[in-house]
N, C-alpha and C positions, 0 to 999 in steps of 0.2 A: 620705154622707161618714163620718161613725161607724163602718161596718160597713168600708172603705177602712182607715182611721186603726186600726181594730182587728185586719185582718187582717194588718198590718205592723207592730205594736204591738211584736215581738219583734226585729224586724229594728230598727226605731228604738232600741228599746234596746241594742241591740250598738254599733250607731255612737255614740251618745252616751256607754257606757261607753269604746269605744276613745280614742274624741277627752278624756275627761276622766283616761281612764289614764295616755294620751300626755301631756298638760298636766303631771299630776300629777309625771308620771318626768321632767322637766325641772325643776322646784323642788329646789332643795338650803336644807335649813333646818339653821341651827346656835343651836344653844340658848345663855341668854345663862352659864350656867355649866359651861364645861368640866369634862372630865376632871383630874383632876391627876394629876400624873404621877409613875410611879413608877421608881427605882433602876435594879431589872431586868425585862424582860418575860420571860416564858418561851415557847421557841421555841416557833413553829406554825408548818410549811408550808402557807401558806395563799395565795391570791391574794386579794386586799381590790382592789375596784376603787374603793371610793369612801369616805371618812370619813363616821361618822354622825353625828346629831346633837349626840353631848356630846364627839364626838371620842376616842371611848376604845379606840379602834382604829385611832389612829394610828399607832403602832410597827410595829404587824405591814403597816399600807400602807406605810407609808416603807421596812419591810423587802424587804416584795416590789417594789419598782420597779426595773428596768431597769437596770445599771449607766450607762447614759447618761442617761436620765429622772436619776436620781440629780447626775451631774454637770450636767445643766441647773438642777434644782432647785437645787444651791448655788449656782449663781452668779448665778441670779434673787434670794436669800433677799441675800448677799454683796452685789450692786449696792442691793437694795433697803432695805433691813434690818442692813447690816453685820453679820451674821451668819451662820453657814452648820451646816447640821445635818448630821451622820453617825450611821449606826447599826452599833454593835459589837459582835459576836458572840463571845460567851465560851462557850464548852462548851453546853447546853442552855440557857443566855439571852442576851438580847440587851440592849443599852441604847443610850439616843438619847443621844449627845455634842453641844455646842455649843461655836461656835469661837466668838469675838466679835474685832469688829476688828483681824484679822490675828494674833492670837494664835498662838505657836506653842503651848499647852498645850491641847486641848480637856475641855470640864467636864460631867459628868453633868447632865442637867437637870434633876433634884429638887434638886441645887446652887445653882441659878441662879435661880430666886425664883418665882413664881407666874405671875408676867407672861407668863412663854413656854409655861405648859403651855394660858395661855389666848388666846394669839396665833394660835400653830401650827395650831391645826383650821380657824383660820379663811384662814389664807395658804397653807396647803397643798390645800385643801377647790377655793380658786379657782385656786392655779397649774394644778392639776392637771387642773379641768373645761374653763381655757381650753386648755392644750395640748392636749385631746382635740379642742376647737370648730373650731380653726384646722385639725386634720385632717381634722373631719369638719363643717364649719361651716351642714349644712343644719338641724341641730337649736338651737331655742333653750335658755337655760337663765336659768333666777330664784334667785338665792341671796338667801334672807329671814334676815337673821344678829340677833338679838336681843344689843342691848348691847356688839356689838364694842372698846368702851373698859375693861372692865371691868382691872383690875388692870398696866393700863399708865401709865408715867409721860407726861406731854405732849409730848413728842418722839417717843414711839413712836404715839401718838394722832393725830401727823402725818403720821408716816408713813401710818400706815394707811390714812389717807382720802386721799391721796394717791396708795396703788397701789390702791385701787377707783380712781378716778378715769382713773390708767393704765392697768389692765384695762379697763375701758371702751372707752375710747379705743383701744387694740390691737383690743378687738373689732371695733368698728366699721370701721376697716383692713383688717380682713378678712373684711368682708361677716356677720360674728357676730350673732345677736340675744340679744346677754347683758345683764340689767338686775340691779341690787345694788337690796335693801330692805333699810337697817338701823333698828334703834330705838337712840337713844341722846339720853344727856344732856348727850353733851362738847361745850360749845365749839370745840375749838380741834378739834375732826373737822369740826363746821359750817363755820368760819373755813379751814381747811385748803381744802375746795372752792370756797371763794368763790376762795382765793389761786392756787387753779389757772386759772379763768378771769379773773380779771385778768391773770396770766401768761402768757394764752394756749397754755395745755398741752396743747390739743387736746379741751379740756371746754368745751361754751359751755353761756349760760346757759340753754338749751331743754334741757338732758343734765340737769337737776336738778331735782326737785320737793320740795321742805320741807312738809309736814303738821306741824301741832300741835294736838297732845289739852291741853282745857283743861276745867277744871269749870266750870258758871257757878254765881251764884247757886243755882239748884235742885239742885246736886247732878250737872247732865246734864253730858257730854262732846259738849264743841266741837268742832269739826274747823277749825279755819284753815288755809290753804295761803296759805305764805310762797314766797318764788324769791330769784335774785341777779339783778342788773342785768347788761348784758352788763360792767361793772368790776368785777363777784365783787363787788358792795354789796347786801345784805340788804333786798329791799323785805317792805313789810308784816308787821316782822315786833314782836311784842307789847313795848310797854314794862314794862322789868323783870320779861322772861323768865328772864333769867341774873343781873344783881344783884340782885335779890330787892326792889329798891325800884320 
């Protein structure tokens, strides 16, 4: 068996690297500090098919997309988000504009406060892998987003967990295996999921698993896994995780 197991040694490791490539190229990770954004980008013809990690190449993707990609994208961001992005080309740069609630003025995004230069990698990162998924729906994809709350006010912190929730659920509609990991401290992102399955938005409470990292006494990290009931009610989950009491 040894001399078997060795004479294949190299073939087994081709299939294990392929099968751990494949895995790998389905993971989309978004770091918990975006890019910030600036004024003007300077043109590149380039195609960008994917946002990277800190999101600092998003202009040049928003640039390159399709003018129809483009109008989908608004009016996903517009139903979702009361907002709608455009990029405007001046001489050799370009710059991302924001509409907000029907506005007729659109506004530079280094105008518009922190909150959207650290939204954006993350809403555009998943519009864009599920409109790929539903084209091509035999591949799976995991987006691990680290701290998605991060400089948003709580309305948009509901939103948020609200269109994971929808993407999800779109996925799943069409046969997608798409799963969200995020880390966060927000309530009202936890609270926001519960309120979709008591709503019945097409999340039940088998679509959610809660983990909590806790020190104990020694120093060690815990691992508790908390869930919702099927009324989006929090079971097991620690006293005074959130009022600090």
């Amino acid at each position: 068996y040894p001399f078997v197991i060795g004479w294949n040694i190299n073939i087994l490791i081709d299939i294990i690297n392929a099968a751990l490539s494949d895995s790998f190229r389905n993971v989309k990770y978004i770091a918990p500090l975006r890019a910030t954004s600036e004024r003007f980008y300077r043109f590149q013809d380039l195609q960008v098919n994917e946002i990277d990690h800190t999101g600092s190449n998003l202009a040049m993707l928003l640039n390159s997309l399709k003018p129809t990609e483009k109008l989908k994208f608004e009016s996903w961001t517009k139903s979702n988000f009361d907002f709608i992005i455009k990029v405007e080309q001046t001489g050799s740069h370009f710059a991302i504009l924001i509409n907000t609630g029907g506005n007729s003025e659109n506004y530079n995004i280094s105008d518009m406060g922190f909150g959207y230069s650290q939204v954006l990698p993350i809403v555009t990162a998943i519009w864009l892998e599920t409109e790929r998924r539903i084209a091509s729906p035999r591949r799976p994809i995991t987006f691990i987003i680290e701290q998605p709350e991060l400089h948003l006010h709580p309305s948009y912190q509901n939103n948020l967990a609200k269109i994971f929730a929808k993407v999800v659920t779109t996925a799943k509609s069409n046969n997608i295996d798409l799963k969200i990991i995020f880390e966060t401290h927000s309530q009202t992102m936890i609270e926001a999921l519960g309120e979709c399955i008591e709503d019945n938005m097409g999340l039940s409470e088998n679509d959610v698993s809660i983990l909590i990292f806790e020190k104990n006494d020694k120093q060690q990290t815990i691992v508790q896994k908390s869930y919702f009931n099927e009324d989006g009610f929090l079971q097991s989950w620690p006293v005074g995780f959130f009022s600090g009491r």
